[in-house]
N, C-alpha and C positions, 0 to 999 in steps of 0.2 A: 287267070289270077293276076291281076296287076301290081308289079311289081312299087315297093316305097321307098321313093329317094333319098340317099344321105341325108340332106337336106331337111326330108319328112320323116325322118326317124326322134321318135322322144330320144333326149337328153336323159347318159346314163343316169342313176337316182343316185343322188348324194350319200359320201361313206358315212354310215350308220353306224357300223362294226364298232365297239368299243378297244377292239385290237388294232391300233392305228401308229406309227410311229408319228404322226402329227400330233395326234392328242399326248404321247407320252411328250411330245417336246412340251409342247405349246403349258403339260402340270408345271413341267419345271422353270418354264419363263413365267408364267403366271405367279407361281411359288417364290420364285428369285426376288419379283418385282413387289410383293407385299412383304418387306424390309420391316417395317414397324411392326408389324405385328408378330414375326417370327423374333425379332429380337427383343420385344418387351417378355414376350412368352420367355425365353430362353432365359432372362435376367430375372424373370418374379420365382423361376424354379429356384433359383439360388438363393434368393431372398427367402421363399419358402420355408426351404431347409433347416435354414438358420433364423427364422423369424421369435423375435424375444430377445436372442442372444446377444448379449452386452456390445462384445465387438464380430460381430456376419459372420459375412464372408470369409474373414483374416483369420477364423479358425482352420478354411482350408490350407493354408500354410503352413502354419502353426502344426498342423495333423500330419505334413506331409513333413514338415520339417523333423518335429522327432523322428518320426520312423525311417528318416536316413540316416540322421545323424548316430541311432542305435545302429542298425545295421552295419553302415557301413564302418562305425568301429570294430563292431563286431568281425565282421568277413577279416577287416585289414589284419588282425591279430588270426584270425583261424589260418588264412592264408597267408600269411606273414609279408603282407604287402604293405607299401610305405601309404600311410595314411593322407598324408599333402598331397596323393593322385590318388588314391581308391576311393576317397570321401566325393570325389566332384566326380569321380564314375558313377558310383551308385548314385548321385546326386538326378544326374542328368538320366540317365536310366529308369528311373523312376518317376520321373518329369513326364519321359515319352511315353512307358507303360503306361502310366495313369491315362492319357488320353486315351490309348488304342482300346484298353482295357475298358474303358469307358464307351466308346462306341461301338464295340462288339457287344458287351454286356447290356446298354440302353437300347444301343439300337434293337436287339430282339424282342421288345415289347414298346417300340414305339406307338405302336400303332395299336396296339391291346391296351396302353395306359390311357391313352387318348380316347377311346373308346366315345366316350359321352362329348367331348367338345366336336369330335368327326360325324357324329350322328345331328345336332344339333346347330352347328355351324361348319355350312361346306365349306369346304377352301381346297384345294392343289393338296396331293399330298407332300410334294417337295416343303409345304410350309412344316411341318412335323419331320422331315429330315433335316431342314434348315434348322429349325430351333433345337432339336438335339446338340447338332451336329457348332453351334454356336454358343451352347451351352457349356459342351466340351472344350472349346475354345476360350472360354471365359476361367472356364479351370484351370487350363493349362497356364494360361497367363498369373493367375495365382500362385499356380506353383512355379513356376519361372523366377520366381522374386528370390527362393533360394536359393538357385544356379549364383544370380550376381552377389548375395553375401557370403555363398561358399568361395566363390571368386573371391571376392575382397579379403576374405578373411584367411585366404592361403597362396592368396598374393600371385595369381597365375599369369603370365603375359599372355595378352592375347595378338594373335595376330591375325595376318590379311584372310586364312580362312575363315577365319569367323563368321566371314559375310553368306558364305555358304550354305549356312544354317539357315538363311534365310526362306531360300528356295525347297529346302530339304523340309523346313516346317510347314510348306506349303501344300508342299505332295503330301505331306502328314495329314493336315485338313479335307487334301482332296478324295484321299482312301478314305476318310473320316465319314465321308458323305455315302458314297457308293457302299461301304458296309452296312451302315445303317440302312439305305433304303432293302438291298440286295436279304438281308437277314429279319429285317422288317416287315415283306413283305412276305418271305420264308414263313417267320414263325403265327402270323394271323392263321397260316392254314394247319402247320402243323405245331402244336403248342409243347412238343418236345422240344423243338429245339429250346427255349430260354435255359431252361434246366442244363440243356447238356451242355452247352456252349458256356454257362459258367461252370459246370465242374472242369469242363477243359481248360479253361484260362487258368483255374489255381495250381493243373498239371505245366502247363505251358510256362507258366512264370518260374519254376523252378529249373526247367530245360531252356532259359535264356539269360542270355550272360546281363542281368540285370545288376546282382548282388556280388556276382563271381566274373571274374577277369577271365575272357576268352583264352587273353593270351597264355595262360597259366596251361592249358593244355596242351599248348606246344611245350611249353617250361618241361612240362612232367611228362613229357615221351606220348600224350595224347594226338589227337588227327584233332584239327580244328575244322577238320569240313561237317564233322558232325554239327557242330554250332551252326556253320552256315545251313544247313537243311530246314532249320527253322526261319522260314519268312522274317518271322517279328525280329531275327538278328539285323535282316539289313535296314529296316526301317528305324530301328532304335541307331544304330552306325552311320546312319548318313546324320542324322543329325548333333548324334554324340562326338563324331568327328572333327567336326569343327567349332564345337564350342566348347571342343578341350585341347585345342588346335595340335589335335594329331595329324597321321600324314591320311589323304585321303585316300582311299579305297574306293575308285571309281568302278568293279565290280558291284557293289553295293544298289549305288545307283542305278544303275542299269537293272540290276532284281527286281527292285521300288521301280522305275521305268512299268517295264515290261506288268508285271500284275496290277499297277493303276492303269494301266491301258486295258488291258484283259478283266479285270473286274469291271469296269465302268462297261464296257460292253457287256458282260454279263448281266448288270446291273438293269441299262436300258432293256435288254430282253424282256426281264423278268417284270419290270415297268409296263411295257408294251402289253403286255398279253396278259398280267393281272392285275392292273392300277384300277379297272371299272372293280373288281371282285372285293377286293380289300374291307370294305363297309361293311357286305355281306358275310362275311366270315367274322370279323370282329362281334 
């Protein structure tokens, strides 16, 4: 039998497998690189919403705006907290909920709402993370307009932290992305989770120091590490920190560190191995 040389042997056959850590990249550079289209999409939802309405989008402040300024009169008087710092707590607190809360809650049916534009125009699924996930971003910014007139209008100095926030709202956007895809591609298979995952968040929002001052449990003979058990404390604290120029908490960061690192690889995983399936299941 004559043996075939290196040489004369076929060329393995090109990877087919739709389990590929090339192709999971190659969605999200694809997805990254079509800019116009993930942001016009993410800018007509908001239009969407508010289409008709005298003045848009400015209702999303407006909306976000009463319901601190109730609130956080509210708590100041329950808890007998001086209101010129509880009002720009809950302020900002509810600035950061509203995003996280937003892409845990959208992201679980990103890919179920989209249904008919995925079937009818292929694209990267990154392009449907992105536009979420810049959708959120566009809100946030909305809501941010009241941080600076609760600012002005109780006169807070700010200082050199402030800049802080800067990087802290980043990792905010960055968890932003990897929930959505991570829960996204979760809920196409199994269509319990959208359900559970919102009743959890309106448990969750009462077990995070949003409305109520963490520090009030040490005040009142409490353990404050209960608080820190909740993730959402430190992601809401790296960024409330310095744009109420408290003292920072570099434990914090390091939580946020660590699970945006850990979730983004879980993330890519679950990319990897079911990014071809997604269509099918929708």
């Amino acid at each position: 039998m004559q043996a075939t040389s290196t040489a004369e042997r076929p060329a393995a056959p090109p990877e087919t497998s739709s389990r590929s850590w090339r192709k999971a990249f190659t969605d999200i550079v694809e997805g990254a690189q079509q800019r116009q289209l993930w942001a016009h999409l993410g800018w007509q939802d908001i239009k969407q919403r508010y289409r008709r309405s005298v003045i848009g989008p400015l209702w999303i402040t407006i909306s976000m705006g009463m319901t601190v300024t109730a609130l956080g009169i509210l708590y100041a008087k329950l808890f007998g907290q001086d209101l010129h710092t509880h009002l720009p707590y809950v302020a900002v607190g509810f600035i950061v909920w509203g995003f996280i809360s937003g892409c845990l809650t959208d992201g679980t049916e990103v890919f179920i709402q989209n249904e008919g534009l995925m079937k009818h125009l292929p694209a990267p699924l990154t392009v449907h993370i992105l536009r979420l996930t810049w959708r959120q971003i566009l809100l946030f910014g909305h809501n941010l307009i009241i941080y600076f007139i609760v600012l002005a209008i109780m006169r807070m100095p700010i200082g050199w932290s402030f800049f802080l926030a800067i990087p802290a709202v980043l990792l905010l956007f960055a968890n932003g992305a990897w929930v959505a895809t991570l829960f996204g591609i979760i809920s196409t298979r199994f269509r319990d989770i959208p359900p559970v995952v919102g009743s959890l968040m309106q448990l969750i929002f009462f077990m995070t120091p949003i409305v109520w001052n963490a520090q009030i449990l040490e005040q009142r003979g409490g353990d404050l590490s209960l608080a820190k058990l909740n993730p959402l404390y430190h992601y809401i604290e790296i960024v409330r920190d310095p744009l109420l120029g408290s003292e920072i908490v570099w434990t914090n960061w390091a939580v946020v560190a660590g699970i945006t690192v850990l979730g983004w690889m879980i993330a890519l995983l679950v990319l990897r191995n079911y990014r071809a399936r997604v269509t099918y299941w929708i």
